[in-house]
Structure formats: structure tokens, C-alpha cells
N, C-alpha and C positions, 0 to 999 in steps of 0.2 A: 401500489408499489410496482417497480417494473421489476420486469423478469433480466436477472442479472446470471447468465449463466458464471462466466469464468468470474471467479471472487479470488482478488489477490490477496497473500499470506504478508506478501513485501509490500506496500504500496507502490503505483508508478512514481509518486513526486520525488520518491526517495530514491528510486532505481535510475529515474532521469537524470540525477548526480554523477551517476560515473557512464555517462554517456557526451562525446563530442556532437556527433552529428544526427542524434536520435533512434541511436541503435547503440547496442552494446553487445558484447561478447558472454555466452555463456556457454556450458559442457553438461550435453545430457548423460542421462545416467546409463550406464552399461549393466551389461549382465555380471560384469565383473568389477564394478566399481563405476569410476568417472568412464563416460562415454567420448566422444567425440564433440570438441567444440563449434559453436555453430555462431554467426551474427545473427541478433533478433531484433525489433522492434520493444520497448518496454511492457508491451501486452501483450508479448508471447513468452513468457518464462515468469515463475514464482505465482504462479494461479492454479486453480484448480475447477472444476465443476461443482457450481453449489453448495462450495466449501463451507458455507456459513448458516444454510439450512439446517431447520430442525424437521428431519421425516417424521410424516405422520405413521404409528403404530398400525391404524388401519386405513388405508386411504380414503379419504370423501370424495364422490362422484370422480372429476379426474385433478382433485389437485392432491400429491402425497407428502405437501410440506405444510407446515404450521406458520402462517402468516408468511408468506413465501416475500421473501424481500426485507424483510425489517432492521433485519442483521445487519444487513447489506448497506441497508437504508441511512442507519446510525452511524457506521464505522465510515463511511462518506461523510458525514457530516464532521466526525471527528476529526478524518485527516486533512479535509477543509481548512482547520483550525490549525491543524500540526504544521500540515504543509506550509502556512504562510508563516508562521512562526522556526521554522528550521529554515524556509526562505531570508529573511531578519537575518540570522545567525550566518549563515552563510556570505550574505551582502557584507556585514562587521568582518566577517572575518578575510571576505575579499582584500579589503580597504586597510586591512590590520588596526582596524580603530574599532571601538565599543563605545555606544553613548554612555551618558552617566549610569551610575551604579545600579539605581533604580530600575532603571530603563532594562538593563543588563538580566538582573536579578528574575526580573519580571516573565523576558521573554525565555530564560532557561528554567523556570520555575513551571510554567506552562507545556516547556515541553520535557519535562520531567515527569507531571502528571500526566501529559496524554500516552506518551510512551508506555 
């Protein structure tokens, strides 16, 4: 598995949405609430370090996580699936058109469960 330090909470596919030029705007936290807003890149904001590891109680030699990556590993594959399917939904909704019902049913149904 590779080593994944920053693991996001938001996905990027989803954050790319409310971005024009591949940046968006976001407002870091203050001492007193909202901070000052800043332009990012979609990989600088809604992540964290290692968010998805599970520490080991006692570390072995130098690794201190439990299958370091797996989390990681899976939730990639997930939003693999989500992203292209909220991609779909977005093209329909460009166009203002929806294929048949089926079709419709299928690709919101999908991403109701991976949500």
C-alpha cells in the first residue's frame, strides 16, 4: 500500500465542482472562529494527516499503524465509483435532460449507497 500522508474527509472530485480554474476559495480557522480566506488548490483544504489510520497500541519495529494504507486504499476505490457516477449526474443535469428512467434510477441509486 502506499504511504498516503494527507487523506481527505471531502473528496477532490467533489471539491473540483465548485472550482473554475482549479482552485477554489476557502477560510481558515481562527482563534475566534472563521479565519481569513485564502485561494487553494483542491489538495490543500478538507484533509488531514493520516486521517484514516488505525494506530498501533504498541508500535512494531517502526511502523505505528495497522495495515498503514488500506483505509486509504478502499475509500479510492470507492470514490472511483462515486466520482464517475456524480460525473453522469452532473453531464444530465448540464443538458437538462435525463436518460430513461432506468438509467436515472440506477445511477442515483449508486450514488445513494456509496454516499
Amino acid at each position: 500500500m502506499s504511504d498516503v500522508k494527507k487523506q481527505h474527509y471531502v473528496p477532490q472530485f467533489y471539491l473540483r465542482s465548485f472550482t473554475d480554474d482549479g482552485f477554489l476559495y476557502a477560510a481558515g480557522r481562527g482563534t475566534n472562529g472563521v479565519g481569513s480566506a485564502f485561494k487553494t488548490r483542491t489538495d490543500g483544504v478538507c484533509a488531514e494527516r493520516y486521517l484514516y489510520e488505525i494506530r498501533r497500541w504498541v508500535p512494531k519495529a517502526e511502523d505505528a499503524f495497522v495495515k498503514k494504507g488500506a483505509a486509504e486504499h478502499t475509500f479510492g476505490k470507492i470514490e472511483s465509483i462515486l466520482a464517475s457516477k456524480y460525473e453522469s449526474l452532473l453531464g444530465y443535469l448540464d443538458v437538462r435532460k435525463f436518460p430513461i428512467r432506468d438509467v436515472t434510477c440506477e445511477i442515483l441509486d449508486h450514488l445513494i449507497c456509496l454516499i
